[in-house]
N, C-alpha and C positions, 0 to 999 in steps of 0.2 A: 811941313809941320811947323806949328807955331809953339814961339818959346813958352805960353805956358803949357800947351800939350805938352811938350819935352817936361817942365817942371812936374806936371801932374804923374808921368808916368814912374819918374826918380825920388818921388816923394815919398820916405819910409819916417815913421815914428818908434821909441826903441826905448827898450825900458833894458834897467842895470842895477846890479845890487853889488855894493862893497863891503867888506867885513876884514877887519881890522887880521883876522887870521889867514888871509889872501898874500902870496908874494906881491911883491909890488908889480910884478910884470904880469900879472895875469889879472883876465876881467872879465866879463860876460859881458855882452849886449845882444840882445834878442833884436833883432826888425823884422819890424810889421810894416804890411801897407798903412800908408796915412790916409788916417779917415778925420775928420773937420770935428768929430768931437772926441777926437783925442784917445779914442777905444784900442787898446789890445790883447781883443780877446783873440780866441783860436790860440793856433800855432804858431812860431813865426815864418819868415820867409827865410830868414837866415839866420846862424848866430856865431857872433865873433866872440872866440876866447884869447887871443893875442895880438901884442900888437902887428906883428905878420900881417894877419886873417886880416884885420882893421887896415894894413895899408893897400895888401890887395883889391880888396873891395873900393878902395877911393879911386885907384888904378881904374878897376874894371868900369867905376859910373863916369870915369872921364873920359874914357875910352867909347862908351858909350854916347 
């Protein structure tokens, strides 16, 4: 496999909303696959609410 196939396959775009009434420790991030103009429509693929979930997931793509 070539490193951009690897890139292409790990590539997620990821949309986040903060609001002032939020603990500090909590966040949303929604990911989507990455599409080249920037679209996240549909569902996501996943969504992190803590930092936990968010370092799992770095976990999981490097393990990957």
């Amino acid at each position: 496999m070539k490193n951009t196939e690897m890139l292409k396959e790990q590539s997620y775009i990821f949309t986040t909303s903060v609001t002032g009434a939020s603990p500090k420790e909590d966040f949303f991030v929604e990911l989507f696959k990455f599409c080249p103009d920037l679209n996240c429509d549909g569902l996501p693929l996943r969504v992190l609410k803590d930092f936990d979930e968010l370092i799992n997931f770095i976990e999981e793509m490097e393990m990957n």
